[in-house]
C-alpha positions in Angstrom: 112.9 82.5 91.9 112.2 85.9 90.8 113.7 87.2 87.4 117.6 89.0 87.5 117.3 92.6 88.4 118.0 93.8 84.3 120.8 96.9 84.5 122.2 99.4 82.0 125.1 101.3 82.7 125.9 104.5 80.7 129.6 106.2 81.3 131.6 107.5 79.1 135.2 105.6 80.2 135.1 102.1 78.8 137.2 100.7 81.3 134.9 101.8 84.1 132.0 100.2 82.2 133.8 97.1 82.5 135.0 97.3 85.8 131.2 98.0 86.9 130.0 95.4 84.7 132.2 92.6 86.0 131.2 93.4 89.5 127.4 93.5 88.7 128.0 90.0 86.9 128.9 87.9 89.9 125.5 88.9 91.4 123.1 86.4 90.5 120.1 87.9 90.9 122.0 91.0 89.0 122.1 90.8 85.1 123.4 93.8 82.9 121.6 93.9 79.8 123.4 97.1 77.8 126.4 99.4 78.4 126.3 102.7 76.2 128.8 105.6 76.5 126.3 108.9 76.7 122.9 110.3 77.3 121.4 109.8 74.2 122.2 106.4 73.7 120.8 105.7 77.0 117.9 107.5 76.3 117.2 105.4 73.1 118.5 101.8 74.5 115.9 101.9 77.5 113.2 101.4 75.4 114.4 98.0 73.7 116.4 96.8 76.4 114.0 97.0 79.1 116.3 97.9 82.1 115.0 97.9 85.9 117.6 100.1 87.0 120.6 102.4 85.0 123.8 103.4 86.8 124.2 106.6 84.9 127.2 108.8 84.9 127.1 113.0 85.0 129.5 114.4 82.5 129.1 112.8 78.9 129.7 114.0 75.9 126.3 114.6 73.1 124.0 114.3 76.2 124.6 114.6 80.5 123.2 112.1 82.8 121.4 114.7 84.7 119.0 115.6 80.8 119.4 111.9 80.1 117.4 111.0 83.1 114.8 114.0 83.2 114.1 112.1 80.0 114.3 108.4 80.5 112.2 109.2 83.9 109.7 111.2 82.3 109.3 108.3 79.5 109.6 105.4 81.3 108.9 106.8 85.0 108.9 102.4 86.3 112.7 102.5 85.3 115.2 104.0 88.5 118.1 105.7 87.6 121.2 105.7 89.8 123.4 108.7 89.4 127.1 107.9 89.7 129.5 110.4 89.9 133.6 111.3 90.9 132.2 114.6 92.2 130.5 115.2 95.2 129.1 118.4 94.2 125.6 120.1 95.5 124.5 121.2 92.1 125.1 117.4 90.7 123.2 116.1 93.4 119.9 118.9 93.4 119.9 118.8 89.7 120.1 114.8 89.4 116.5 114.6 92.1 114.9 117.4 90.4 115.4 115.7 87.8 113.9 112.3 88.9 116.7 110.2 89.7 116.3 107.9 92.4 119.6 108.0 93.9 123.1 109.5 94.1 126.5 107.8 94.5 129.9 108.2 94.4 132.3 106.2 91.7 134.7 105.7 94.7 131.9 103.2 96.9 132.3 100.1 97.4 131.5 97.2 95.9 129.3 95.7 98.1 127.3 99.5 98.4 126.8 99.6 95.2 125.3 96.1 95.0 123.1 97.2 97.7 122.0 100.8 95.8 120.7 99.2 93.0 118.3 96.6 94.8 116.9 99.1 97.3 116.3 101.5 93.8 114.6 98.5 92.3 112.8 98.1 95.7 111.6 101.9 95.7 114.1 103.2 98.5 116.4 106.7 97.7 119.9 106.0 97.9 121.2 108.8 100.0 122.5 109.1 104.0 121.0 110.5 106.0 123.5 113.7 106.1 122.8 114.2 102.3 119.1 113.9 103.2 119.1 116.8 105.3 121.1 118.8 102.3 118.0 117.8 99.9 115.5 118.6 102.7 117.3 121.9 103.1 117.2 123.2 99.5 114.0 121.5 98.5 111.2 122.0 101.5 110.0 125.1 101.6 109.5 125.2 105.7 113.3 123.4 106.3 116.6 125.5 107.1 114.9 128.5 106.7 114.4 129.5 110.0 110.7 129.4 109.9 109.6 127.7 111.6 112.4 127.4 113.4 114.3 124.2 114.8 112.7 124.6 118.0 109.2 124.6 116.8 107.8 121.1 117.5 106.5 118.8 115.0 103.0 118.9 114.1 101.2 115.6 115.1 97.7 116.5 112.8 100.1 117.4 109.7 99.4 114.8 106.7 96.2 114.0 107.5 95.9 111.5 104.6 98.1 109.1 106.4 97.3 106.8 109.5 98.5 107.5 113.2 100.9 104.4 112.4 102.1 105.7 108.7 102.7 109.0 110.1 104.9 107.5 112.7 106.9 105.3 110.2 107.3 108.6 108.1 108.9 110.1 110.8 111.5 107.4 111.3 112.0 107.2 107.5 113.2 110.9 107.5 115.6 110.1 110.6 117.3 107.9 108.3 116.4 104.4 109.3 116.0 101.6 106.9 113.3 98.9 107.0 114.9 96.6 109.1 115.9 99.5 111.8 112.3 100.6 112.0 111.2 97.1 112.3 113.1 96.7 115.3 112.1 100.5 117.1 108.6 99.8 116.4 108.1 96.1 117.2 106.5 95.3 113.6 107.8 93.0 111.1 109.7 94.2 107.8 106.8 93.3 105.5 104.7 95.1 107.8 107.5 98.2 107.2 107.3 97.7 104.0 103.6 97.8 103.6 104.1 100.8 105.6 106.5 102.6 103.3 104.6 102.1 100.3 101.0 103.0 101.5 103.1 106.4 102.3 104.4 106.5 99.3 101.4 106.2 97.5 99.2 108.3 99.6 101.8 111.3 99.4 102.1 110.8 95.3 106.0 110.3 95.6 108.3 108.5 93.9 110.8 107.1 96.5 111.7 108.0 100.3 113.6 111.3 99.7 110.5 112.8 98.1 108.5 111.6 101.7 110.9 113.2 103.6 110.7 116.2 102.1 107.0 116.0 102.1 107.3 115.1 105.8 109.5 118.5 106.5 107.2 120.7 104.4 103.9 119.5 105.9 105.3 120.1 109.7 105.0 116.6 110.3 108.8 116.4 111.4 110.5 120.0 111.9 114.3 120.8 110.8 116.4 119.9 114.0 114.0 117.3 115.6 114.6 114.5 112.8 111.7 113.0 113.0 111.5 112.4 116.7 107.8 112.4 117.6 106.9 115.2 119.5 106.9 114.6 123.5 
């Protein structure tokens, strides 16, 4: 049995540490190893306690979430930080993935969501919808929402050359939004064979998590604004 996934959470309200805390608790393969109160603390606890993923909070006093992670990720770039939030604000969510966050969720999700966000951060995968995906696309890929090329122009089948026939394919399903087990199921492959999939992407692109692809996927031609990743016809 593998080792407990270790956690810090970093929020400013005590009571919401705890009520995160005893949720994350009754996982077992969940263990929280710290709970600090702002950015700086966090910055300075990852380094002795070791954390595989931090649930971090925006607005705290001495030091934010969103320069607390630029940090912690640019330190410790292994560790995935989960931004959690009250507000579901553009600027929050931009600032947090330019700033190297692996994910973005609201304080109002449930329980069993957030469970789920922090084992697919440990496991590599961004932790947005696929609607929030298309606002990240839109603001960070140079070629997407712009008009140019436009959402009728059809995706380019020879973009990314880097990547296999079969990678390229899996990378467009990825930016349609479709988890492992979905594409498993479209494209007749097991999800270890997904997997392997994802991460040879992944790696080949230079990119930290799904998102990232996506975007890479939109600025490259490989999938074009409006089409969604639909392989061309």
């Amino acid at each position: 049995m593998s080792a407990p996934l270790r956690l810090l959470l970093v929020d400013d309200q005590p009571l919401l540490l705890q009520g995160f805390a005893m949720i994350l608790s009754t996982e077992a393969d969940l263990q929280v190893v710290g709970q600090v109160t702002d950015g700086r603390q966090a910055v300075a606890a990852v380094g002795e306690l070791r954390p595989d993923v931090i649930l971090m909070d925006v607005q705290m006093p001495v030091l934010d979430g969103i320069e607390a992670t630029r940090q912690i990720v640019a330190e410790h770039p292994d560790v995935r930080v989960v931004i959690l939030t009250t507000f579901d604000r553009d600027d929050y969510l931009f600032d947090a993935l330019e700033a190297g966050a692996s994910g973005f969720l609201l304080k109002n999700a449930d329980a069993d969501d957030l469970v789920d966000a922090i084992r697919a951060a440990a496991e590599g995968h961004a932790l947005l919808a696929p609607e929030v995906t298309m606002r990240v696309i839109a603001r960070m890929a140079p070629g997407a929402g712009g008009g140019t090329p436009g959402p009728s122009s059809p995706p380019d089948d020879d973009a990314l050359p880097q990547l296999t026939s079969r990678e390229r394919e899996v990378l467009r399903m990825v930016s349609r939004g479709l988890s492992n087990a979905e594409i498993a199921a479209e494209a007749f492959v097991s999800e270890a064979t997904v997997k392997t999939h994802v991460s040879n992407v992944l790696a080949k692109l230079g990119v930290r998590d799904r998102v990232q692809a996506v975007v890479a996927a939109y600025d490259s031609g490989l999938v074009r604004p409006g089409c969604e990743g639909e392989p061309p016809s």
